[in-house]
C-alpha positions in Angstrom: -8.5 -11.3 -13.8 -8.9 -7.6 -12.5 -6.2 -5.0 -10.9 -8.6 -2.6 -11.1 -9.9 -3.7 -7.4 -8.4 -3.6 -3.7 -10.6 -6.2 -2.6 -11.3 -9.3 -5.1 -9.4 -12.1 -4.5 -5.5 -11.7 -4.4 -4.2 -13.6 -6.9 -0.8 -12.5 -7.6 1.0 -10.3 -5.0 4.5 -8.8 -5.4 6.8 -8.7 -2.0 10.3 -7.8 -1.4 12.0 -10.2 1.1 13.9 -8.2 4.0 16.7 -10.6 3.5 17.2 -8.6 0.0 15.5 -5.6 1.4 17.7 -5.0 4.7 20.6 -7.0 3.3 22.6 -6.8 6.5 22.8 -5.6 10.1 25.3 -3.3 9.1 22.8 -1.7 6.1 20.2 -1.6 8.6 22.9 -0.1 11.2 23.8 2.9 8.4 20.2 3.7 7.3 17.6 3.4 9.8 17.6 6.9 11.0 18.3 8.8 8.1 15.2 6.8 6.8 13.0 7.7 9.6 12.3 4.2 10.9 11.2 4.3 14.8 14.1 1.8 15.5 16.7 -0.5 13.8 14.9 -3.4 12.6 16.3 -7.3 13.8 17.5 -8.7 10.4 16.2 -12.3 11.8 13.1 -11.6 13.5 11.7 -9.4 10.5 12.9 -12.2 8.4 10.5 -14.7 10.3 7.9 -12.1 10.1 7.9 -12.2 6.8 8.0 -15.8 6.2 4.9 -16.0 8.4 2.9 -13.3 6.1 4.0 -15.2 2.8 2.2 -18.3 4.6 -0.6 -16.3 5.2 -0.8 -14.6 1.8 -0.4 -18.1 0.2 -3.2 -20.0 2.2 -5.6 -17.0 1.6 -4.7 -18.3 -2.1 -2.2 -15.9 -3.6 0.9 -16.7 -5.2 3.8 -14.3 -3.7 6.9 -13.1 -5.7 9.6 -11.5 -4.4 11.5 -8.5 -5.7 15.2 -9.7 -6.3 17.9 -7.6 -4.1 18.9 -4.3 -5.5 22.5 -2.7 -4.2 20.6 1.0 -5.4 17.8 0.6 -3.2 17.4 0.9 0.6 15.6 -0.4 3.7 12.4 1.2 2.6 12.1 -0.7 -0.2 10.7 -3.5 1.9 7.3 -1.6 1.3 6.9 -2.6 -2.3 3.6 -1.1 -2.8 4.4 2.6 -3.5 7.0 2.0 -6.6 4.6 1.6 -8.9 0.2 1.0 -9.9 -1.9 -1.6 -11.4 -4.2 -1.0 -14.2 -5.8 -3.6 -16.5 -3.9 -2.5 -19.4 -0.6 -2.6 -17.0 2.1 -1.3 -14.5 2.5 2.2 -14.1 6.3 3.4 -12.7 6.1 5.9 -10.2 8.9 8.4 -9.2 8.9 8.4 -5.2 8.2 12.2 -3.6 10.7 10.9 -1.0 14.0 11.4 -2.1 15.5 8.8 -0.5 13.3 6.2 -1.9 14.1 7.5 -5.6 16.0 4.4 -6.9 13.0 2.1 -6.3 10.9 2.7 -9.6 13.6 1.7 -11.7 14.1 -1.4 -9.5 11.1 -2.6 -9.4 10.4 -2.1 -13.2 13.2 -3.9 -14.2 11.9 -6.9 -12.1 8.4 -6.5 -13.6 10.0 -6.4 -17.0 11.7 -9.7 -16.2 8.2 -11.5 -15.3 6.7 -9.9 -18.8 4.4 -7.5 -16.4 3.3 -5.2 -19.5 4.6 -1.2 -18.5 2.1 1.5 -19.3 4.4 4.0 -18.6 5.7 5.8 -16.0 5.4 9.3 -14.4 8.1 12.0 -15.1 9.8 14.9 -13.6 8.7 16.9 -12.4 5.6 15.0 -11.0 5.7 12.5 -8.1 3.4 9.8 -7.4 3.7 7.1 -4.8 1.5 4.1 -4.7 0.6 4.0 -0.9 -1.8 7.1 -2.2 -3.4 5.7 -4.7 -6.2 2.7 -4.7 -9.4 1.8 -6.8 -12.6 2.7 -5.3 -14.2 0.6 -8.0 -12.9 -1.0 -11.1 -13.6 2.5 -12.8 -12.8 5.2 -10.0 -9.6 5.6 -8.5 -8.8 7.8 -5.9 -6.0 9.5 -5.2 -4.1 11.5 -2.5 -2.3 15.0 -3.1 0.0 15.0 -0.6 3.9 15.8 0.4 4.5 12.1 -1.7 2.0 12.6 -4.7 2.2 16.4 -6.4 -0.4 17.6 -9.0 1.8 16.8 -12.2 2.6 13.3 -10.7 -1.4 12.9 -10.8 -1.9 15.2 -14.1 0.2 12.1 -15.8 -1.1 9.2 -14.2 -4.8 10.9 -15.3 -3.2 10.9 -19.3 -1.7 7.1 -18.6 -5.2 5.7 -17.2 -7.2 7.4 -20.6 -10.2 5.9 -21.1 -9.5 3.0 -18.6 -11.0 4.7 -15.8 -14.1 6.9 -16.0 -13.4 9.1 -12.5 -9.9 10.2 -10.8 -10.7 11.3 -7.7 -8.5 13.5 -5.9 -8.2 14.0 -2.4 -6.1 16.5 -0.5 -4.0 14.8 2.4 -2.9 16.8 5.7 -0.2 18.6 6.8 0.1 16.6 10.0 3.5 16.0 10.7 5.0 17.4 7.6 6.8 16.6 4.7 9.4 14.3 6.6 6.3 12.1 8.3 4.8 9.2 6.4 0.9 10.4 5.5 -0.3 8.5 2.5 -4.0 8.3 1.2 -4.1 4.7 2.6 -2.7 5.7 5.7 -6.4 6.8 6.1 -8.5 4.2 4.3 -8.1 0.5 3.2 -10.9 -0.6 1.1 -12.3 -4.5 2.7 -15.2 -4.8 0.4 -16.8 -2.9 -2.8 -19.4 -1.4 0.2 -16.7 -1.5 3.2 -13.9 0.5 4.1 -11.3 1.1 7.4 -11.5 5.1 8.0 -9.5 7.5 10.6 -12.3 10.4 9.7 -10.6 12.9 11.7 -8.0 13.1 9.3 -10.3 12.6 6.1 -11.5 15.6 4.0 -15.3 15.8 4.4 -15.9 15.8 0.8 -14.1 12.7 0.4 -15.7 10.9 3.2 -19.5 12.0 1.9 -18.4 10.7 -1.9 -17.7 7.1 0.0 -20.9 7.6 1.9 -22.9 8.4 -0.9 -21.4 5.0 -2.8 -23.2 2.7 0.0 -19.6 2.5 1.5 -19.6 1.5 5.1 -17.5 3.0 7.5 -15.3 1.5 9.9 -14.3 4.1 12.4 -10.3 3.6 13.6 -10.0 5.1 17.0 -7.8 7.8 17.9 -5.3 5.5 19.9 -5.0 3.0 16.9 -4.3 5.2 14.1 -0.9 5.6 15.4 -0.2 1.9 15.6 -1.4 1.2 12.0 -5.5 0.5 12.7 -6.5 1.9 9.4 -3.6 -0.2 7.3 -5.3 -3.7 5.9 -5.1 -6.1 3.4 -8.2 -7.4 1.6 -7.2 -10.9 0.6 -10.4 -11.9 -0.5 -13.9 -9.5 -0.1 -14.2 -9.2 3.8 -11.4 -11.3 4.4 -8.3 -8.7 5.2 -4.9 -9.1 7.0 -4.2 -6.9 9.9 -1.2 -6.2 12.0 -1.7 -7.8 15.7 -3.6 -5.6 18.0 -5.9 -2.7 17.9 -8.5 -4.5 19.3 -10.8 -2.0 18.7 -10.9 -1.2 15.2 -10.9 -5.8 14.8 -14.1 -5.7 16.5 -15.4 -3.3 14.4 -14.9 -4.9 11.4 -16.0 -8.3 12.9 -19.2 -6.4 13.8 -18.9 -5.1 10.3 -19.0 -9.0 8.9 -15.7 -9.1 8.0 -12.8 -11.7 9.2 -9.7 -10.1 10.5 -6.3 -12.5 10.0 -3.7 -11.1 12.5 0.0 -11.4 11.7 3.3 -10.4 14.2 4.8 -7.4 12.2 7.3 -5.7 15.2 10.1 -5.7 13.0 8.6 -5.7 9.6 5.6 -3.2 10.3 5.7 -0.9 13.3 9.2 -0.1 13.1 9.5 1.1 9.2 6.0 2.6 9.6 4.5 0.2 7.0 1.1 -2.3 7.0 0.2 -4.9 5.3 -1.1 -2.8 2.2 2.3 -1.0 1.9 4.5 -4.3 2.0 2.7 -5.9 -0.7 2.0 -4.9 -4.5 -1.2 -6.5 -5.4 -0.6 -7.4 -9.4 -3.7 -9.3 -9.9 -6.9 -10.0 -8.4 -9.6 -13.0 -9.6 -13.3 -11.5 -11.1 -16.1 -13.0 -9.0 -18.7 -14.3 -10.7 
């Protein structure tokens, strides 16, 4: 088994139902703005969503758990990737550079405590690190995004957790964009299919960055301007070439198809486009299977 990959085989992937994410149309009634979601969120429909990922996830051969319900957390914490990292040697807890979200990394440790996930550590104040910038470019470089979400001492301690497990930490500086109020993760920019195939927007990527995945044999698959806003570059490698997408951008599916890859659609209205949140961000990978 290997963590230290985003696109071996999923075989263990950590979700938070929205049943015990969004608890109630009267949470979801008191949050959703404040939060920054583009609209309030149908406690049924993204329920059904959901239930229709977990069948995909599950019949690409992953077994899901679910984070139990947690009165200190909110609506965000539906995305269950950014909380915390993989590593072989273990979890590490982040501390969310959105204020909002800052009762999560407790959360979600105690719930990885509870199914004897070993904890490497966790990152202190007065660093910040969120998982939706972070992801393994091979099972020895990991790159991550310095952003409004990740600061330098957030990566400065994740670099002194990793040690020796990693042999390059690649940092990449993310946009202003839309500001410190916006979501703009690394992986807002790039999800990795294949060890030698990625998802790109390149207008947004720092040219360095984009020649050091060029220069690794990476292919690029381009996201068009008028599907990075609906989520082109955000998917899920369940399996090397094998990724889940949200429904639409037909484009950037093409792409990849051209690319050799299979693209598994699901409905995400509720659970996706209105929270601002993929397939990558709902889901904490916590273990992937070696191929031989």
């Amino acid at each position: 088994m290997s963590v230290q990959s985003e696109c071996l085989p999923l075989s263990l992937v950590l979700l938070k139902h929205p049943r015990d994410a969004f608890i109630s149309e009267a949470a979801i009634a008191s949050q959703w703005q404040r939060l920054g979601f583009v609209a309030a969120p149908d406690l049924a429909k993204a329920s059904e969503e959901f239930d229709a990922l977990v069948d995909l996830l599950q019949s690409a051969g992953a077994e899901v758990q679910l984070l139990p319900r947690d009165d200190a957390t909110s609506l965000d914490s539906l995305y269950a990737r950014d909380a915390s990292i993989m590593c072989d040697r273990g979890a590490i807890i982040c501390r969310m550079g959105k204020a909002a979200r800052s009762t999560e990394a407790d959360a979600q440790e105690r719930a990885l405590l509870q199914m004897s996930v070993p904890i490497l550590g966790r990152i202190e104040p007065p660093g910040t690190l969120e998982g939706g910038d972070v992801f393994w470019v091979d099972e020895r470089t990991l790159a991550v995004g310095r952003g409004y979400r990740t600061n330098d001492d957030g990566i400065r301690q994740l670099r002194l957790l990793l040690g020796d497990g990693v042999d390059e930490l690649i940092v990449v500086p993310l946009p202003h964009w839309r500001g410190p109020g916006d979501v703009m993760h690394l992986m807002s920019l790039v999800s990795p299919v294949d060890r030698d195939l990625a998802v790109v927007y390149s207008p947004l990527l720092p040219v360095p960055f984009r020649e050091r995945l060029l220069d690794r044999g990476i292919t690029l698959v381009e996201v068009p301007d008028q599907e990075f806003e609906t989520m082109g570059t955000n998917v899920l490698a369940v399996k090397p070439r094998v990724c889940i997408a949200l429904d639409g951008n037909m484009i950037t599916r093409q792409r990849l198809q051209a690319a050799g890859a299979t693209v598994i659609g699901y409905d995400g209205g509720e659970i996706s486009v209105k929270g601002s949140g993929g397939p990558t961000c709902l889901t904490r990978p916590l273990s992937r299977r070696k191929v031989d």
